[in-house]
ZAMARGU-4260 file (C-alpha; in steps of 0.2 Angstrom, whole numbers, plus 5000, padded with zeros to 4 digits):
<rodrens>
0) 6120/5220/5527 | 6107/5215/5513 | 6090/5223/5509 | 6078/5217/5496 | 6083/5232/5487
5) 6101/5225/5485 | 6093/5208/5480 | 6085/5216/5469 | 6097/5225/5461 | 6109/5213/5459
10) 6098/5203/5446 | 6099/5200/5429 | 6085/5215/5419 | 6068/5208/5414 | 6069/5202/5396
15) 6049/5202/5393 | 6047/5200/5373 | 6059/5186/5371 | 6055/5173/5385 | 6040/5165/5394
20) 6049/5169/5409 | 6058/5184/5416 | 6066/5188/5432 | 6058/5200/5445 | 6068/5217/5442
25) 6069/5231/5431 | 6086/5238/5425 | 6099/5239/5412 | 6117/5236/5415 | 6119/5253/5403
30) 6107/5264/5412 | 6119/5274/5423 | 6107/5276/5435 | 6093/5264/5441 | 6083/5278/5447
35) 6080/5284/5431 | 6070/5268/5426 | 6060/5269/5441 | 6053/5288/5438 | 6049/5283/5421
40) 6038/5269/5428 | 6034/5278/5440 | 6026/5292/5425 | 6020/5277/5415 | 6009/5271/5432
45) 6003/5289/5434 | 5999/5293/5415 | 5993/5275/5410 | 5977/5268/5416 | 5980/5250/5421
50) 5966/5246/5430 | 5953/5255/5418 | 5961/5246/5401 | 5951/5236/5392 | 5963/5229/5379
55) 5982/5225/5383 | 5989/5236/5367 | 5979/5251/5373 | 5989/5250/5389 | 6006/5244/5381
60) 6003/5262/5369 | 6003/5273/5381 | 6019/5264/5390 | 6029/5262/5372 | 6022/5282/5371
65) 6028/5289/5387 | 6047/5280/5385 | 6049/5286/5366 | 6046/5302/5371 | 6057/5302/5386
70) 6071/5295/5377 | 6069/5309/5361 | 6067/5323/5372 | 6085/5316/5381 | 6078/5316/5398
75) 6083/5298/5400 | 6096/5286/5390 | 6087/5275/5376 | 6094/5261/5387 | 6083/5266/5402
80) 6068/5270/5390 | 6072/5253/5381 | 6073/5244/5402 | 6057/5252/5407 | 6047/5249/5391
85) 6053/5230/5390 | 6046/5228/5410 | 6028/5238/5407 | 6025/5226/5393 | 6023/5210/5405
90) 6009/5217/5413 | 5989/5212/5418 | 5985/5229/5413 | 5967/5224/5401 | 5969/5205/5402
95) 5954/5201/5411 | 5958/5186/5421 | 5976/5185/5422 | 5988/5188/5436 | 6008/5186/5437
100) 6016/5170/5443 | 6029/5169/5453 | 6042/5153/5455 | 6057/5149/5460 | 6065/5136/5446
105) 6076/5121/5448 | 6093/5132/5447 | 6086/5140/5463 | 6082/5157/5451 | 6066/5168/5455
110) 6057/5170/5438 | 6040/5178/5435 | 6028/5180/5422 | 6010/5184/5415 | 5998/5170/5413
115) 5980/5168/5406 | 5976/5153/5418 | 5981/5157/5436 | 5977/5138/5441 | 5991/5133/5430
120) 6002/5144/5443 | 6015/5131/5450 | 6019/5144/5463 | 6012/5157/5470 | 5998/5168/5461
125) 6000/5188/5465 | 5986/5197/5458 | 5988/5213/5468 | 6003/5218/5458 | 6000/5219/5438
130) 6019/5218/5433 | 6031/5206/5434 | 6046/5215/5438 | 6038/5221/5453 | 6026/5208/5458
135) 6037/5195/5466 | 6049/5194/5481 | 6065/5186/5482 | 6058/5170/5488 | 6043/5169/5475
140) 6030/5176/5488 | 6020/5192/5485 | 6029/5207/5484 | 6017/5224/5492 | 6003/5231/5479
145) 6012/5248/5469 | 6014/5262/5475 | 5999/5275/5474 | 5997/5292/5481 | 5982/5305/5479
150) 5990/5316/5465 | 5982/5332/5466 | 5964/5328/5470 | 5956/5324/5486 | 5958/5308/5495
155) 5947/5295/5493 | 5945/5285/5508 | 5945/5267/5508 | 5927/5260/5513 | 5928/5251/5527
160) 5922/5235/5522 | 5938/5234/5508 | 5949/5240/5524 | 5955/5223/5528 | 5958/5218/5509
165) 5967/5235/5503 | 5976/5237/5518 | 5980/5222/5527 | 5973/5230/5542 | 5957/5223/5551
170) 5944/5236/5553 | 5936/5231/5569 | 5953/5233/5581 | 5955/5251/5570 | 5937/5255/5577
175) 5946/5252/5593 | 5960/5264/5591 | 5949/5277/5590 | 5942/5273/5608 | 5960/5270/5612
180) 5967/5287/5606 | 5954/5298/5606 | 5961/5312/5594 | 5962/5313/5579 | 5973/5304/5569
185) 5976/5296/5550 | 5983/5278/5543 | 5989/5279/5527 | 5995/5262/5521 | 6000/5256/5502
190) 5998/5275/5498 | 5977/5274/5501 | 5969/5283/5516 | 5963/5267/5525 | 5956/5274/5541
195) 5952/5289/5551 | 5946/5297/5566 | 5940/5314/5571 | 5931/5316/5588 | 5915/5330/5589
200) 5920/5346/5582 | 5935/5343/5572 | 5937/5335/5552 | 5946/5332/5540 | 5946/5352/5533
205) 5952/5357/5551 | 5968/5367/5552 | 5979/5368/5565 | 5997/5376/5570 | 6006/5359/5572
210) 6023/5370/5579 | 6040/5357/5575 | 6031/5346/5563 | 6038/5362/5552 | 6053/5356/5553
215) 6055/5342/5544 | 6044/5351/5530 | 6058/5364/5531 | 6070/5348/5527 | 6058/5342/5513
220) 6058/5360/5504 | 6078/5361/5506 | 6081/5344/5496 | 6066/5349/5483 | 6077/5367/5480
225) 6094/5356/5481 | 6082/5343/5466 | 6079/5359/5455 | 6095/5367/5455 | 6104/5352/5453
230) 6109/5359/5434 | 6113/5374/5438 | 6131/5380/5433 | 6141/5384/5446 | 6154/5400/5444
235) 6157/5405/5460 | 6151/5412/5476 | 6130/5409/5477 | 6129/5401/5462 | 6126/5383/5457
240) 6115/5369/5463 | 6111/5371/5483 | 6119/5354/5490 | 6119/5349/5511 | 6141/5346/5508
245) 6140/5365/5502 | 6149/5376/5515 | 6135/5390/5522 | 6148/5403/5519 | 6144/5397/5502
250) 6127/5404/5499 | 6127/5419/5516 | 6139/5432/5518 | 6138/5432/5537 | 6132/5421/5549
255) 6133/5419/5567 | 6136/5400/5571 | 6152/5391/5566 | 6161/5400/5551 | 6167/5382/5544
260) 6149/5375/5546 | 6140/5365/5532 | 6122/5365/5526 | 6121/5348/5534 | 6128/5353/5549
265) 6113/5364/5549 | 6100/5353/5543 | 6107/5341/5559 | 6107/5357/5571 | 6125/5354/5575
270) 6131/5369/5564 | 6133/5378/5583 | 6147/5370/5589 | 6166/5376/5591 | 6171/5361/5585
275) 6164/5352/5573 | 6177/5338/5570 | 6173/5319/5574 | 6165/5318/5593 | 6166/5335/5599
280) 6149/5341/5592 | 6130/5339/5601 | 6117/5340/5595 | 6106/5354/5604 | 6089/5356/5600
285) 6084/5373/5589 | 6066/5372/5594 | 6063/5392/5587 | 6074/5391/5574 | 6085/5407/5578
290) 6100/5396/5583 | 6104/5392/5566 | 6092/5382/5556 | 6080/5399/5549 | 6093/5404/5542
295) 6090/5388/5529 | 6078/5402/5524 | 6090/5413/5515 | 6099/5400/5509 | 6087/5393/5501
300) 6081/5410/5493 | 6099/5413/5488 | 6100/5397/5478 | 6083/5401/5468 | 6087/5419/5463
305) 6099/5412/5451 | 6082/5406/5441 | 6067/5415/5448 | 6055/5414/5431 | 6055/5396/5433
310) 6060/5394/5452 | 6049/5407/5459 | 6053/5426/5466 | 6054/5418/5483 | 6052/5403/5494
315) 6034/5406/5497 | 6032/5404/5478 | 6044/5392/5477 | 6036/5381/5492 | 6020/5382/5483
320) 6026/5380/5465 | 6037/5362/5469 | 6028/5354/5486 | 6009/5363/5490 | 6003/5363/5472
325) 6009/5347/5467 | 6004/5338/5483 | 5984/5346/5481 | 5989/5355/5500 | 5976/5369/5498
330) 5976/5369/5517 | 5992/5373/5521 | 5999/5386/5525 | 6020/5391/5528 | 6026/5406/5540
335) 6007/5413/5536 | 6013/5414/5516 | 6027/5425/5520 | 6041/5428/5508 | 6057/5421/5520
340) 6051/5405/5532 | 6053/5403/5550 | 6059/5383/5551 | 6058/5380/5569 | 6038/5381/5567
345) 6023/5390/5560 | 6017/5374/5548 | 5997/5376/5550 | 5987/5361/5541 | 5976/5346/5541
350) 5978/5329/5546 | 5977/5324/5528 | 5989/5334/5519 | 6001/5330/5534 | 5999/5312/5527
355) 6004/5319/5510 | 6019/5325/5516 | 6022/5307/5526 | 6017/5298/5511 | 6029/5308/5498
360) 6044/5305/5510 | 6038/5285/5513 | 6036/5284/5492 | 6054/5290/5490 | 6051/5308/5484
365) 6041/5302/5470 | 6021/5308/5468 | 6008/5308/5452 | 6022/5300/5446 | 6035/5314/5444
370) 6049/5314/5454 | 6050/5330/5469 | 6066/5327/5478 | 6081/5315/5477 | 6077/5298/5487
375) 6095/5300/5495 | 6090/5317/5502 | 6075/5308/5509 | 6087/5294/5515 | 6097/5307/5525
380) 6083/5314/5532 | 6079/5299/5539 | 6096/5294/5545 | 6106/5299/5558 | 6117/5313/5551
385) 6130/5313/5563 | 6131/5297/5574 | 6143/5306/5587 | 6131/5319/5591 | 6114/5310/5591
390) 6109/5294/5583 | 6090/5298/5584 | 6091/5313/5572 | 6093/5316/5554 | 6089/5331/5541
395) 6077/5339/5554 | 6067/5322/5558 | 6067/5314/5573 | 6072/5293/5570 | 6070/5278/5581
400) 6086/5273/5590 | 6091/5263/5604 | 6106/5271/5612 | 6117/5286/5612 | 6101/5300/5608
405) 6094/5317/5617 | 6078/5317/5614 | 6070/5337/5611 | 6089/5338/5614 | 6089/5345/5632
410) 6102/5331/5640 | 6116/5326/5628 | 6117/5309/5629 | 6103/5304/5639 | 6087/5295/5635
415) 6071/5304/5637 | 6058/5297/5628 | 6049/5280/5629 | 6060/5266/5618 | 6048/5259/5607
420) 6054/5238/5605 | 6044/5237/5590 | 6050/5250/5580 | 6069/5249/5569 | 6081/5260/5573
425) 6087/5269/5560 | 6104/5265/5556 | 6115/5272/5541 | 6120/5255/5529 | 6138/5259/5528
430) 6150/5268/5536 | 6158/5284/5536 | 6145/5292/5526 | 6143/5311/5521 | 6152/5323/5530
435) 6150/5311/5545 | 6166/5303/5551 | 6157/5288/5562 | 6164/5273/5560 | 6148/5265/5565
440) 6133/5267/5575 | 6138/5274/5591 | 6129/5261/5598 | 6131/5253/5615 | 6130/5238/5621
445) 6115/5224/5622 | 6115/5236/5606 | 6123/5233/5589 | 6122/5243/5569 | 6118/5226/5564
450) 6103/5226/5552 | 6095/5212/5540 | 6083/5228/5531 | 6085/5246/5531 | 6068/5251/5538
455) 6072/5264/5550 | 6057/5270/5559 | 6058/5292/5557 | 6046/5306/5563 | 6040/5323/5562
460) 6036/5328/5579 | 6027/5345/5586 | 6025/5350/5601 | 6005/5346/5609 | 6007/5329/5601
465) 6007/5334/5581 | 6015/5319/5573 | 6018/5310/5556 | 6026/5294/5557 | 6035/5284/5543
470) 6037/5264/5545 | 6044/5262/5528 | 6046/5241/5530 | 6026/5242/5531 | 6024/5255/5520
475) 6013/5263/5531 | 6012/5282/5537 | 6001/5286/5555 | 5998/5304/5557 | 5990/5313/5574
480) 5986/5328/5582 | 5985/5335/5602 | 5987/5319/5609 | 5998/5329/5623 | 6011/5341/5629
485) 6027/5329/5625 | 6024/5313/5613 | 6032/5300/5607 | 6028/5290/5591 | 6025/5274/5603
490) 6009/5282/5608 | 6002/5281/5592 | 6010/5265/5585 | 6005/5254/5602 | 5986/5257/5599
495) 5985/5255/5581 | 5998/5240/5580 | 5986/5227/5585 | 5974/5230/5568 | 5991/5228/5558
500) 5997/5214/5565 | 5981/5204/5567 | 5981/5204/5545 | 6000/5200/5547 | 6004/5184/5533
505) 6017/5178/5545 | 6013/5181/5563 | 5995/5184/5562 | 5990/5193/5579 | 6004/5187/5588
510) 6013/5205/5592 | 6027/5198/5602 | 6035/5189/5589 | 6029/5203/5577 | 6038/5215/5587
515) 6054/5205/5589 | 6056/5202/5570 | 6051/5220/5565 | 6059/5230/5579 | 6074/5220/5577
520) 6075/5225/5558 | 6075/5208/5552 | 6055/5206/5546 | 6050/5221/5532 | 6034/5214/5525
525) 6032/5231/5512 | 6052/5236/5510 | 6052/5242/5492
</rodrens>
């Protein structure tokens, strides 16, 4: 199995000061972990004005500035400060005029740089991207423009005659979408806000109770709360970081699902079983929540009474503390602001701060450039979490899958819902994993766990058609609301696809082959 992530990965770290050339990664063989490059260059995008620079140094300052710091105050190892200072200083940021190159050389090696004269480019010039550790794929084409989000401010659309060069998506055949759907709905691609639709009598500021799409905001704020206890010292019962491996019986004193069950067994809303060894669980849908999975709830409230002045004196403050306030959602609302949630529903919001909440999970848990949540807590969100009792469910988020899945979880075992060919299936990269003992899929035949890219297609669904739908291979986010009683992701993508796949660089409007490559997880044009 290979992803450009692993290519990546597996290259030498970018030595900018001391060669022409460099290759097209940035890490350190003594940084223990390479996420703690990226959110440092992930603070140094969001704190640094790249695009408003007028001079090179000025840019390069406020870089060198931002890693110094990090690396005094011991929030990072000076090696990781040292990797991510190295890879901001080969950038486009206030050189009017130049771009990064990107060229394979004669021992077959990808190597990138900064140049003044993109005519003198002998391969390919990428000037969406203004670093050359990111700027690049493997095989010296253009790698997607950098990740962006809002912050905390308001979205600001993309004006529709720079939709087609922002977003890769052709405006006209959006416009037709509308027609085509006729509720409203969001496209949030490469981080912007490239198109929307509201018919008469509803906008962008109109709020709405969007039922199960809670859930998966349920599993968001578990993994920020598991995030921000993660350095808590653990002495014995209710105390310590909040982790999905942690036994319930852990953080509750009484419970009335399986006495042995696990946070993740929860979160997968498998927790009711008898049995919860190795294909003897199902997974049975918990559409209210009382089966098992509001009681997350007082978990959650448990795990943060062991540091309420900074965590807050409950989940409502918490919630708005860690995901509302740093997402700008001034819309939203949780269990009506209550002190203890209800998971199963009870999310009310707006189109775009459900596309916040897409857009964070799509970006990796990073925003403004601070990180919110872990990435693998997002990963196993998105992932089936136990293969044996359904392969299209994760961390309370529904996920494409080709066999072996209960959609709304009413018939174990049996297919409900409308198989979309052109979206992946999510499919875990290794095997066993977590407290999942698969030995692979659970797939059957024409099917396989094969995969060239791990671009599993996940969603959030609620019940009257609320969705929010992550392709992460296209680094795109589609959100909806009321488009009908049961839904399924397909209804969305299938109208809006055409606009995508008309800009596509390889297949250009031919969605056949587009969907052959992409649902079969072997074409991921924007896999970071």
């Amino acid at each position: 199995m290979r992803t450009l992530g692993s290519v990546a990965l597996a290259t030498t770290f970018l030595l900018v000061t001391s060669a022409p050339w460099a290759d097209a990664v940035c890490s350190h063989r003594q940084c223990p972990e390479q996420a703690m490059i990226d959110d440092l260059r992930a603070k140094v995008a969001a704190e640094c004005d790249c695009a408003g620079a007028t001079k090179g140094r000025d840019y390069l300052r406020c870089a060198k500035g931002i890693a110094k710091a990090a690396a005094k105050a011991g929030t990072v190892p000076k090696s990781c400060a040292a990797a991510a200072r190295k890879c901001e200083a080969k950038t486009t940021c206030g050189r009017v005029g130049a771009a990064v190159c990107c060229q394979i050389s004669r021992r077959g090696a990808l190597r990138a740089r900064v140049t003044k004269n993109p005519v003198r480019c002998r391969g390919t010039v990428c000037e969406a991207n203004p670093r050359a550790a990111d700027a690049c794929r493997e095989d010296a084409t253009c790698a997607p423009p950098p990740r962006t989000d809002p912050g905390t401010g308001p979205w600001d659309p993309v004006p529709a005659d720079r939709v087609a060069q922002e977003c890769g998506l052709d405006p006209a055949l959006l416009s037709a979408a509308d027609a085509a759907l006729g509720h409203p709905y969001a496209v949030v691609r490469y981080g912007k806000l490239c198109h929307e639709y509201y018919p008469e009598g509803t906008g962008p500021a109109s709020v709405d109770h969007v039922f199960s799409a809670t859930k998966t905001l349920g599993a968001l704020v578990t993994g920020i709360a598991a995030y921000e206890t993660r350095d808590l010292p653990r002495t014995g019962r209710q105390t310590g970081p909040l982790s999905d491996e942690d036994r319930v019986d852990h953080w509750l004193d009484a419970f009335t699902f399986n006495p042995d069950a696990h946070v993740a067994h929860v979160l997968a809303m498998v927790a009711h079983n008898p049995d919860l060894s190795y294909g003897a669980k199902e997974h049975v849908y918990d559409a209210a929540g009382n089966v098992q999975i509001n009681r997350l709830s007082d978990v959650m409230r448990t795990a943060i009474a062991q540091d309420p002045a900074r965590l807050g004196a409950d989940l409502e403050e918490f919630t708005q503390r860690f995901l509302f306030e740093p997402l700008g959602m001034t819309y939203s609302t949780w269990s009506a602001g209550r002190p203890d949630k209800i998971f199963g529903f009870s999310w009310n919001t707006t189109i775009r701060e459900m596309a916040r909440v897409g857009l964070l999970m799509v970006n990796g848990g990073i925003w403004n450039g601070q990180r919110l949540l872990a990435e693998d807590w997002i990963y196993r969100m998105t992932h089936p979490a136990f293969e044996d009792a359904n392969t299209g469910y994760g961390y309370l988020t529904w996920l494409a899958a080709n066999a072996n899945y209960n959609f709304g979880g009413i018939i174990p075992g049996t297919l409900l819902a409308p198989l979309d060919p052109c979206a992946p299936a999510a499919v875990y990269a290794h095997f066993p994993h977590g407290l999942s003992a698969a030995p692979d899929c659970n797939y059957v035949e024409p099917y396989g766990c094969d995969q060239d890219f791990d671009v599993g297609v996940w969603y959030a669904n609620g019940a009257g058609g609320h969705l929010i739908v992550g392709h992460p291979g296209l680094d795109l986010v589609l959100v909806a609301k009321d488009l009908g009683a049961i839904t399924h992701p397909v209804q969305l993508f299938n109208p809006i696809r055409p606009a995508l796949v008309a800009l596509d660089a390889r297949f250009a409007g031919d969605e056949a082959a587009f969907c052959a490559a992409y649902g079969a997880s072997t074409y991921a044009p924007d896999l970071r």
